[in-house]
C-alpha positions as CSV (number, residue, x, y, z in Angstrom):
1,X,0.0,0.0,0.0
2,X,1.2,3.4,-0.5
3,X,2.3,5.9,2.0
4,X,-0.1,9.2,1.2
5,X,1.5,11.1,4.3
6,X,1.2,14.8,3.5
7,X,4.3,16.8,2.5
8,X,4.2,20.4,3.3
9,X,7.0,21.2,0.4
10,X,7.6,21.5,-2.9
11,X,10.3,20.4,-5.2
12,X,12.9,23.0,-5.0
13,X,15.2,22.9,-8.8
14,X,18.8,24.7,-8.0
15,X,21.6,25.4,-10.8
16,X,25.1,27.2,-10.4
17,X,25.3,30.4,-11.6
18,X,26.3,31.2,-14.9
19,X,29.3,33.8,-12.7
20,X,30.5,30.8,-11.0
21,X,32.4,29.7,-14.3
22,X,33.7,33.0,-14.1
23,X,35.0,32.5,-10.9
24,X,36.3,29.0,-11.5
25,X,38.0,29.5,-14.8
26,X,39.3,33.0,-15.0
27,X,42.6,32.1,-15.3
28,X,42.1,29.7,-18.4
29,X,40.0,32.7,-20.0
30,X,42.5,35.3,-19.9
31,X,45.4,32.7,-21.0
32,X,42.9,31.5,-23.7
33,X,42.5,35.6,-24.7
34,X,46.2,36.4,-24.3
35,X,47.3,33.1,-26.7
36,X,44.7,34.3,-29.2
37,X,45.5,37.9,-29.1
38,X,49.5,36.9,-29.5
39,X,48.8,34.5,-32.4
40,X,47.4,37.4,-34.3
41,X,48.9,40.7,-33.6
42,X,52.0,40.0,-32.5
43,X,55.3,39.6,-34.8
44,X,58.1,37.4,-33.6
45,X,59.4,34.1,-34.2
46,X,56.6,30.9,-34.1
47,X,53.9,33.8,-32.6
48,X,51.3,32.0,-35.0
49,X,51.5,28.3,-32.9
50,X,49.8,30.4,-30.0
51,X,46.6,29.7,-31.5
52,X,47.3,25.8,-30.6
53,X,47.1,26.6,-26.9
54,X,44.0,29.0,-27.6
55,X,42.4,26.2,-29.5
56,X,43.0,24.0,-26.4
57,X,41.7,26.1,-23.9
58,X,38.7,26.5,-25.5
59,X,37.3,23.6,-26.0
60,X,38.4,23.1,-22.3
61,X,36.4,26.2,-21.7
62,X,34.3,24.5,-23.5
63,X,33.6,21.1,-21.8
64,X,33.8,23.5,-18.0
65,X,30.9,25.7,-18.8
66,X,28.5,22.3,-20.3
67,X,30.0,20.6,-17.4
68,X,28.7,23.1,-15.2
69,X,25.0,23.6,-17.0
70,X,24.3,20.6,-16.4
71,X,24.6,20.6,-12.2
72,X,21.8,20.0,-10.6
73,X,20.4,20.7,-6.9
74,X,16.6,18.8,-6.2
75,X,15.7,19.6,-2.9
76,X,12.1,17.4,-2.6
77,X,10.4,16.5,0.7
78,X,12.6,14.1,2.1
79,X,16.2,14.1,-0.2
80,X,18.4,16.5,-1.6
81,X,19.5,15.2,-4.6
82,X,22.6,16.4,-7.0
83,X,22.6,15.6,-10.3
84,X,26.2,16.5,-12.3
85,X,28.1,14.9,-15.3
86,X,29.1,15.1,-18.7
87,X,29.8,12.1,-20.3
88,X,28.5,10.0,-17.5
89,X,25.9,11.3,-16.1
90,X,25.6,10.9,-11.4
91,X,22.9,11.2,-9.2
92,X,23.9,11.9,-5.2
93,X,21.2,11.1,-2.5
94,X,21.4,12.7,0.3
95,X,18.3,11.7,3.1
96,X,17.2,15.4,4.9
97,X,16.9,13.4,7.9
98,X,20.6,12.6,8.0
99,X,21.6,16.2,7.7
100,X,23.6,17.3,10.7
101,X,25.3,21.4,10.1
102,X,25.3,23.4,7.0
103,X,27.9,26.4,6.1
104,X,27.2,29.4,4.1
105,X,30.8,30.8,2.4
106,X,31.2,33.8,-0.1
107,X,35.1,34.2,-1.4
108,X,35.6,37.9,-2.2
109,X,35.1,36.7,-6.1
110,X,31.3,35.4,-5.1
111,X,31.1,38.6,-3.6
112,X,32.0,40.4,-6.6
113,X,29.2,38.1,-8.7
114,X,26.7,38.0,-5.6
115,X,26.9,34.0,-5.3
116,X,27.8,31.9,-2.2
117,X,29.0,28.3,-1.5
118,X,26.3,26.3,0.2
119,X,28.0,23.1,2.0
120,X,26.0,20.9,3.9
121,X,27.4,18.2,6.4
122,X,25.5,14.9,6.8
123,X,25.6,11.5,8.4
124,X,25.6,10.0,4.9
125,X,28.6,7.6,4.5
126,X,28.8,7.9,0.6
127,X,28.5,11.2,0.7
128,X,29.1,13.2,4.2
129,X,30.0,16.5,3.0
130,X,28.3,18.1,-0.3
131,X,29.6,21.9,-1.9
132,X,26.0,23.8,-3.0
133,X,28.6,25.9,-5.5
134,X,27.3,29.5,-7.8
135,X,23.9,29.8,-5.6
136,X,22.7,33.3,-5.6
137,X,23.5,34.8,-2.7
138,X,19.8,36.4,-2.4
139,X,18.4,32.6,-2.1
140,X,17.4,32.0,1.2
141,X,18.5,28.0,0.7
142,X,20.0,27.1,4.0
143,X,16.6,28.3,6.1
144,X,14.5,26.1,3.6
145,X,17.1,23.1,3.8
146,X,16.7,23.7,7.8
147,X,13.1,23.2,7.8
148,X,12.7,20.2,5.5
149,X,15.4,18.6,7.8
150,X,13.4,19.6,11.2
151,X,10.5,18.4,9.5
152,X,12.3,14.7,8.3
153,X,13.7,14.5,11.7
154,X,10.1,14.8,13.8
155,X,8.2,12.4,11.3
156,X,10.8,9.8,11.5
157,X,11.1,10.6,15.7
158,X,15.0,11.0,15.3
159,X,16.4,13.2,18.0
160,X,20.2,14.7,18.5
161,X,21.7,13.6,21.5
162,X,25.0,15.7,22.0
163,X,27.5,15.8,25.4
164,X,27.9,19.1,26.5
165,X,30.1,20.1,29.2
């Protein structure tokens, strides 16, 4: 028989940030620039076999930037789910109920692009720690996460027992 328990929440669909491949790959964009730029207005000896490097770095670029499209964040009722991968495509379960602390981080480059790094800590032996990376800094992510987890924990009567001196 199936379980028709009532679920106060709704399917919650997070993707990284467009800026966070900014962040991530700056370097490899302003090489990629600077080889292209040299390979055509430049003038000394072999400047033209810059492009090679260019031509690498792109479709590096490339393969980051698809890569990173196609990151996934589901947070349903009772998991929060990551779905990532190019060429072989992963899906990460992580129960809400086994979620223990969560950490909000902005490096001064997320700053600059308004983003933030959600991690979140859990009891989950495959997968104990997992980096929320590009979330706008404006979502309010960890307080929903929070009350999904508070909510998982009371239906399934599983309580935190910690020694405090």
């Amino acid at each position: 028989m199936l379980n028709h328990e009532f679920m106060p929440f709704q399917t919650v669909t997070i993707r990284p940030h467009w800026g966070q491949f900014c962040i991530n790959e700056l370097p490899g964009i302003l090489l990629c620039l600077a080889s292209f730029w040299i390979s055509k207005f430049m003038e000394f000896r072999f400047h033209e076999f810059f492009i090679w490097p260019a031509l690498f770095l792109v479709f590096y670029l490339f393969f980051q930037v698809v890569y990173m499209a196609r990151i996934e964040y589901v947070l349903t009722g009772e998991q929060l789910i990551t779905l990532h991968g190019l060429f072989s495509h992963s899906t990460d379960y992580i129960e809400l109920y086994r979620v223990v602390d969560y950490r909000q981080h902005q490096s001064l480059p997320q700053q600059l692009f308004g983003l933030k790094t959600i991690t979140i800590y859990s009891g989950d032996r495959n997968n104990p720690q997992l980096d929320m990376i590009g979330i706008k800094a404006r979502m309010n992510i960890v307080d929903e996460i929070r009350q999904r987890v508070e909510f998982n924990k009371k239906r399934k009567g599983i309580y935190e027992i910690t020694n405090r001196l």
